[in-house]
C-alpha positions in Angstrom: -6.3 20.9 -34.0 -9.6 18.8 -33.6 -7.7 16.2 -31.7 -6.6 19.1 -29.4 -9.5 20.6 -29.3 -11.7 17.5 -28.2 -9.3 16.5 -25.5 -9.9 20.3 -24.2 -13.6 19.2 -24.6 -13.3 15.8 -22.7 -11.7 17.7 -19.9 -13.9 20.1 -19.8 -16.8 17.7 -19.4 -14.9 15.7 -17.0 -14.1 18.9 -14.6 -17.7 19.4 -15.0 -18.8 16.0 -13.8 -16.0 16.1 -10.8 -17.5 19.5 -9.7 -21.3 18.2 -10.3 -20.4 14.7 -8.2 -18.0 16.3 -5.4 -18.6 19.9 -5.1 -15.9 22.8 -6.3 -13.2 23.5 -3.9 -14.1 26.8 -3.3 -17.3 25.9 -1.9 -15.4 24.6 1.3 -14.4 28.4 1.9 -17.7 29.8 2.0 -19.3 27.1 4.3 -16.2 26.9 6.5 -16.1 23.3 5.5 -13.2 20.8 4.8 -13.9 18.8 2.2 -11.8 15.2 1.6 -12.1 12.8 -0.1 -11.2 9.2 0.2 -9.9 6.2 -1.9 -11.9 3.4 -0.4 -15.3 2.3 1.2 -18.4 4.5 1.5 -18.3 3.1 5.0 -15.2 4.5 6.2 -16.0 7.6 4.7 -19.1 7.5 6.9 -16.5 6.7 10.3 -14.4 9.7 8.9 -17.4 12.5 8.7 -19.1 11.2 11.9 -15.3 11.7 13.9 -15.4 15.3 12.1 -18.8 16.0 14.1 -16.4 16.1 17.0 -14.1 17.8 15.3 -16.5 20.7 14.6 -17.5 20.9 18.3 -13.8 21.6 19.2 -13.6 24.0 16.1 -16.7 25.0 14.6 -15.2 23.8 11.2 -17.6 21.3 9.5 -15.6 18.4 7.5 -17.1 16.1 4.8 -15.9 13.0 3.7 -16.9 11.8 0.5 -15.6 7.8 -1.0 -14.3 7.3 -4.4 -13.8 4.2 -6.1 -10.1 2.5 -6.4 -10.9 2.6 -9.9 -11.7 6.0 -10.9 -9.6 7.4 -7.6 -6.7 8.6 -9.7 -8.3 10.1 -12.9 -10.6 11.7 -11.1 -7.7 13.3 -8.8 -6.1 14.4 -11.8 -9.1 15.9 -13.7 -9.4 18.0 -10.3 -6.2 19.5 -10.3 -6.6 20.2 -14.0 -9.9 21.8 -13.6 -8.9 23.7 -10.0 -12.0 22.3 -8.5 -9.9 19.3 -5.8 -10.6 18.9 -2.2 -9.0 20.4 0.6 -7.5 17.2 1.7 -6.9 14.2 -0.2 -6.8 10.1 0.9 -4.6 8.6 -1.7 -2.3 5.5 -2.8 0.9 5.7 -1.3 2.6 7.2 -4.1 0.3 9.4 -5.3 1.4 12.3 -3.1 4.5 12.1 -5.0 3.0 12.3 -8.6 0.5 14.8 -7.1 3.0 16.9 -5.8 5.4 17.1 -8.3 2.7 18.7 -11.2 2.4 21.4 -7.7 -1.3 20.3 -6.8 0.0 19.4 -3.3 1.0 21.1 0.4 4.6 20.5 0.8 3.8 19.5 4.6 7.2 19.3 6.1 7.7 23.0 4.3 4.4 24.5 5.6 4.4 22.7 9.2 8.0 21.4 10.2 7.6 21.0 13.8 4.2 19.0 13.3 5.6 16.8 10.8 8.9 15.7 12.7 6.1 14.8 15.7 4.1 12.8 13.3 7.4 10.7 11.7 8.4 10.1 15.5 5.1 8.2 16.0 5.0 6.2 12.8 6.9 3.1 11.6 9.7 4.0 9.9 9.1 1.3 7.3 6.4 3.2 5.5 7.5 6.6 5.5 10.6 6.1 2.9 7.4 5.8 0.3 5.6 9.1 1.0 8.8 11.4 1.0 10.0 12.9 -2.1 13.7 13.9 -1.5 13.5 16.2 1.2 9.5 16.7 0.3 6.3 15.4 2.3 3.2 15.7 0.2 1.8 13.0 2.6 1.2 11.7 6.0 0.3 8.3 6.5 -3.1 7.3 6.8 -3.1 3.7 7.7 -0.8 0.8 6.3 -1.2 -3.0 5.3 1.5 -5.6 5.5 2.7 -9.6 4.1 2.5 -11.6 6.9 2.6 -15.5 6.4 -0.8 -17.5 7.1 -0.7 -21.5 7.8 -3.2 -24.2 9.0 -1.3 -25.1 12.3 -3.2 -28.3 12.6 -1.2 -29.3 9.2 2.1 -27.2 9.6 3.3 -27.9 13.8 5.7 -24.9 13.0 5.6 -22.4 9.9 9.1 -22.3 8.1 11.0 -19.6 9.4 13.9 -19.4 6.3 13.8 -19.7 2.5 15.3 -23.4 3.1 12.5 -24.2 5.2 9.7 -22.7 2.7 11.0 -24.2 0.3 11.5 -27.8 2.1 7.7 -27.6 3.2 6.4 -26.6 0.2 7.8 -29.7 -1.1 6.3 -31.6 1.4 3.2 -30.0 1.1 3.4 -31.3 -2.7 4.1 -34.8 -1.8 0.5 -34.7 0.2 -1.0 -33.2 -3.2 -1.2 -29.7 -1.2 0.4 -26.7 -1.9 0.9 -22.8 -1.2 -0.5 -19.4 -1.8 0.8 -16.1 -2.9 -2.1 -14.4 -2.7 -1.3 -10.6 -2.8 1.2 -10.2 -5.3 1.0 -13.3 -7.5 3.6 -13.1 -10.4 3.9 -9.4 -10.1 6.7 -7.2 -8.6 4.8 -6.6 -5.1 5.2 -10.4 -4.6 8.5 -10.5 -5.8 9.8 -7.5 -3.9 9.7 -9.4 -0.3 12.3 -11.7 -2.0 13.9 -9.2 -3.7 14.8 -7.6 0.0 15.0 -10.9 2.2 17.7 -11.3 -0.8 19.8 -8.4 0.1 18.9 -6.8 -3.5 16.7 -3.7 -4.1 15.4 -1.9 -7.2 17.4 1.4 -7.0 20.3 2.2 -5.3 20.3 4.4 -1.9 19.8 7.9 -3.7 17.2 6.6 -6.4 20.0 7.6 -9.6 20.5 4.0 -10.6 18.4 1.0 -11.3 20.4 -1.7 -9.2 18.0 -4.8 -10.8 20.0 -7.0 -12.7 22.1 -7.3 -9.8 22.9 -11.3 -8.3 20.6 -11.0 -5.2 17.8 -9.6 -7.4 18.6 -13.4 -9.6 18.6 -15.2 -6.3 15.5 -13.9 -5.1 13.5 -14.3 -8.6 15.0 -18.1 -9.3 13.6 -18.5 -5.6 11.0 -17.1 -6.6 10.1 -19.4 -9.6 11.6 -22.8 -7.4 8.5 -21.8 -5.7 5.9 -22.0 -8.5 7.6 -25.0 -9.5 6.8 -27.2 -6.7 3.8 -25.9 -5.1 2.9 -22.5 -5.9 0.1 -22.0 -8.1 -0.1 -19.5 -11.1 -3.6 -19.2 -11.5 -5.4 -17.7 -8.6 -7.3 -19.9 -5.4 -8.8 -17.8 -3.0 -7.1 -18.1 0.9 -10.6 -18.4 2.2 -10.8 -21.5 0.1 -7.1 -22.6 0.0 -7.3 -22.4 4.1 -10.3 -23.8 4.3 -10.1 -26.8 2.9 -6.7 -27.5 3.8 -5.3 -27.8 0.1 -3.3 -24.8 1.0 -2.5 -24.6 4.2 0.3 -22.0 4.0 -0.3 -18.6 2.4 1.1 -15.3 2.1 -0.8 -12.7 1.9 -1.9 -9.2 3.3 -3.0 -8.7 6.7 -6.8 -7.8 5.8 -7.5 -11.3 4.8 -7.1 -12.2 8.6 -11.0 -10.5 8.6 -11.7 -12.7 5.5 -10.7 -16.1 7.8 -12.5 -15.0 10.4 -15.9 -14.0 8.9 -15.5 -16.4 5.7 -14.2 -19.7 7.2 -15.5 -19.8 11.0 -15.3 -23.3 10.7 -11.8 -23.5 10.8 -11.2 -21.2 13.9 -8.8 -22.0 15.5 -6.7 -24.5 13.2 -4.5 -21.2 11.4 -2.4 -18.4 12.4 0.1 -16.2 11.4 3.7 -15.6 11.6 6.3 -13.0 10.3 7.8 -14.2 6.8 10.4 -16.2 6.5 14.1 -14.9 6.6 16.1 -15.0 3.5 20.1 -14.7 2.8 20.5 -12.0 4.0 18.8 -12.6 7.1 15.9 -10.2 6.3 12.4 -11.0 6.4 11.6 -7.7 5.0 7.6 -7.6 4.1 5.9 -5.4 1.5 4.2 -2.5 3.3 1.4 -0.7 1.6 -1.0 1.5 2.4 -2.9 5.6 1.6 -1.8 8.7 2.8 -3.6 12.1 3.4 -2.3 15.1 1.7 -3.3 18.6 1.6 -3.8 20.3 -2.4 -2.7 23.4 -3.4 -5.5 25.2 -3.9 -7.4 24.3 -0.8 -8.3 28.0 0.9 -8.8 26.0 4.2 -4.9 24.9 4.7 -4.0 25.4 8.6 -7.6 24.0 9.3 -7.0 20.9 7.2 -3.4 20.2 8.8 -5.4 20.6 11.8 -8.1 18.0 11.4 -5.2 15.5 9.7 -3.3 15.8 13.1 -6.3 14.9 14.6 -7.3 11.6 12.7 -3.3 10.7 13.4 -4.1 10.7 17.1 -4.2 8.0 18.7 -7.7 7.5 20.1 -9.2 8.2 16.8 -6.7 6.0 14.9 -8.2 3.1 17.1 -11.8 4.2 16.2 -10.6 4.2 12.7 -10.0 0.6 12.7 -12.5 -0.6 15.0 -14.8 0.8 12.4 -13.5 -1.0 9.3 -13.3 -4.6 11.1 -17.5 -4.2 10.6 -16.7 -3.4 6.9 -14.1 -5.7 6.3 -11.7 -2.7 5.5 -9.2 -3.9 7.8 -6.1 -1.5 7.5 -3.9 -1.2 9.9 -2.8 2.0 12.7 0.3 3.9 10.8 0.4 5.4 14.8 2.5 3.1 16.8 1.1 4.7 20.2 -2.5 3.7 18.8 -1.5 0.1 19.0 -1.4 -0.4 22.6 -5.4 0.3 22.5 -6.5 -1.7 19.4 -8.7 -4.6 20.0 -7.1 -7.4 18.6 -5.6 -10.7 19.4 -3.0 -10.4 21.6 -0.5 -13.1 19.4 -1.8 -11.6 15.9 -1.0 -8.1 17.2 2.5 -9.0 18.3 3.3 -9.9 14.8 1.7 -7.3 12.8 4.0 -5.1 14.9 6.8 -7.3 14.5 6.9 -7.5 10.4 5.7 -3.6 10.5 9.0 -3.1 12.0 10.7 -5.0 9.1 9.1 -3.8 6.1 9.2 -1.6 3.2 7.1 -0.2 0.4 7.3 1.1 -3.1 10.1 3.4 -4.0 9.7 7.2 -3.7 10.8 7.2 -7.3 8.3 9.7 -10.0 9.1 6.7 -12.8 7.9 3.9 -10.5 4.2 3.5 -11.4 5.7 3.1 -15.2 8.4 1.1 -14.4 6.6 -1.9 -12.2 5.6 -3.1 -16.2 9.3 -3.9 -16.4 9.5 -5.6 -13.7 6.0 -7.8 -14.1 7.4 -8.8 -17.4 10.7 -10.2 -16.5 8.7 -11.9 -13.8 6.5 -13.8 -15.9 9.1 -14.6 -18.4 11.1 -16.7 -15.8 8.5 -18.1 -13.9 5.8 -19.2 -16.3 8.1 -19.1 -19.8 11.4 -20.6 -17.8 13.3 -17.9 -19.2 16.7 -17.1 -17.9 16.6 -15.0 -14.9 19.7 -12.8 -15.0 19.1 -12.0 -18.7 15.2 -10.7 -18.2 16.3 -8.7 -15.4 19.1 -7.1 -16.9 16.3 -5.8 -19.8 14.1 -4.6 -17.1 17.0 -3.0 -15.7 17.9 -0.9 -19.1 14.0 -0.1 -19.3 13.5 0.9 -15.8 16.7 3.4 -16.6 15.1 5.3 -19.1 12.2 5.7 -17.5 14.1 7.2 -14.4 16.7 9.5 -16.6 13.4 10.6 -18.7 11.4 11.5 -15.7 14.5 13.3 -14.2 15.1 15.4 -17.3 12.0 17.3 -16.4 
């Protein structure tokens, strides 16, 4: 009973401190105000509020934008919906919508504005919308996306390894030079495993998310590939790509398309010496990237529904998606347009946007699965295990395989 009671007490405190902090939900009714808040920088909050001001000339409904940590993003969501004090909209992880939706906190978008929704798909890349639907759900729209794309010092690599034979041949001749490679998002964790996983013809669940489909033989190819990798070149401690780049140690990288800002600002001196290209195909002939990314969502309990959907249509259009990310290039926030017909307007190199758009095309993100965020564990583990411990591939994946299975059945019991 006292253990009960002083969670009650804790939440209690913490619904206090969310409504202290952010304002109560039903404040926004009374002002005529949509409130969001976002997971990320207090400067792109800033670039959201000051597009509302235009908003609120077309509509005369104000909208405030308000940051939150990456760190205390999801607790504090979930001490909102406890407490009933969340925002009208929400900018989330990927899969949060899911989570969000499923306890009933969220607008089930496709439900409440079908029409608008099927527009909105039509303009996306298809590669990141398999993650924000849950079945026949949408909790959430995309908000912007971030992709793998493979970086290399093209005064040291004449022409970047388009195949997993290539990789791996340059990697060893990178070794032979006392150079090596980078994985720099991702490292010995399942989102740098899944582009190998894919480019492998493999996946983690099968096409109507009931079965775990790890400890299958192209999910063992793509993790002994994998290891081959840290074997001859790939270190397992962390080196920055700034660095690696820089000094030419390690001139080929893969990594996420933000760090492109990080080159450009961080390691002037080396302008023009790297590029990027699409990552390499594997045997399947994929070169399927990992494709992340936050979407915006609409809760429950938000009295300002039809004027939120409105305002979310109107940060998806085009000409404020490009001031979006002409903003966060100043901030270093560099995400990328989910709006296809925004990327025709971007300012960007002309050769860096071709392939951003390219390996957005062939890409895909986390599973719209409710046991994923407690499943990826499974996978980290079996990762580790094989790559730093030499353990046998097939048999740690068949273990994540089992665990990853409860987890699903357990979640879909409820």
């Amino acid at each position: 009973m006292i253990k009960k009671n002083g969670r009650i007490a804790i939440l209690a405190v913490s619904v206090l401190f969310v409504c202290f902090c952010f304002g109560c939900a039903g404040s926004a009714e009374k002002k005529n105000e949509i409130v969001m808040w976002l997971v990320g920088s207090e400067g792109q909050a800033k670039t959201i509020t000051k597009i509302g001001e235009s908003f609120t000339e077309k509509t005369g409904v104000k909208v405030s934008c308000q940051a939150i940590s990456w760190g205390d993003a999801h607790s504090k969501y979930l001490t909102s919906i406890a407490g009933d004090v969340s925002p009208d909209i929400g900018i989330m992880g990927l899969t949060w919508g899911m989570e969000f939706g499923e306890l009933g906190a969220m607008v089930d978008l496709k439900k409440e504005f079908p029409a608008d929704v099927a527009d909105l798909e039509r303009k996306t890349f298809p590669s990141i919308l398999e993650s924000t639907q849950l079945g026949d759900k949408v909790f959430g729209i995309p908000f912007d996306l971030s992709e793998h794309i493979l970086y290399y010092r093209n005064d040291i690599i004449a022409e970047p390894p388009r195949t997993w034979e290539e990789l791996l041949i340059e990697v060893k001749r990178l070794k032979s030079e006392n150079k090596g490679m980078i994985i720099d998002w991702g490292s010995l964790d399942w989102i740098g495993y899944s582009p190998f996983l894919w480019q492998a013809g493999g996946d983690y669940y099968n096409s109507d998310y009931t079965k775990v489909t790890l400890d299958s033989p192209e999910a063992e190819e793509a993790l002994n590939f994998l290891a081959d990798l840290y074997k001859t070149g790939v270190p397992k401690t962390a080196v920055p790509l700034e660095q690696g780049l820089r000094t030419g140690d390690y001139p080929l990288a893969i990594s996420g398309n933000w760090k492109i800002i990080s080159l450009t600002v961080g390691a002037p001196e080396i302008k023009g010496k790297w590029s990027i290209t699409t990552l390499p195909k594997g045997p399947s002939g994929k070169r399927t990237a990992f494709i992340g990314g936050r979407i915006f969502g609409i809760f429950s309990k938000s009295k300002m529904k039809k004027e939120s959907w409105e305002f979310i249509k109107y940060l998806f259009d085009s000409e404020n998606q490009c001031k979006i990310y002409s903003a966060s290039l100043e901030t270093e926030d560099a995400y990328l347009p989910p709006n296809m017909e925004a990327w025709k307007d971007i300012s960007m190199d002309k050769d860096f946007k071709e392939v951003l758009q390219s390996q957005a095309k062939e890409a895909k993100g986390p599973p719209p699965v409710l046991s994923w965020d407690a499943s990826t564990r499974f996978i980290n583990y079996a990762i580790q295990m094989v790559v730093i411990k030499g353990a046998d591939a097939a048999t740690e994946l068949k273990k994540a395989t089992i665990s990853m299975q409860k987890e699903l059945d357990n979640k879909n019991r409820y």
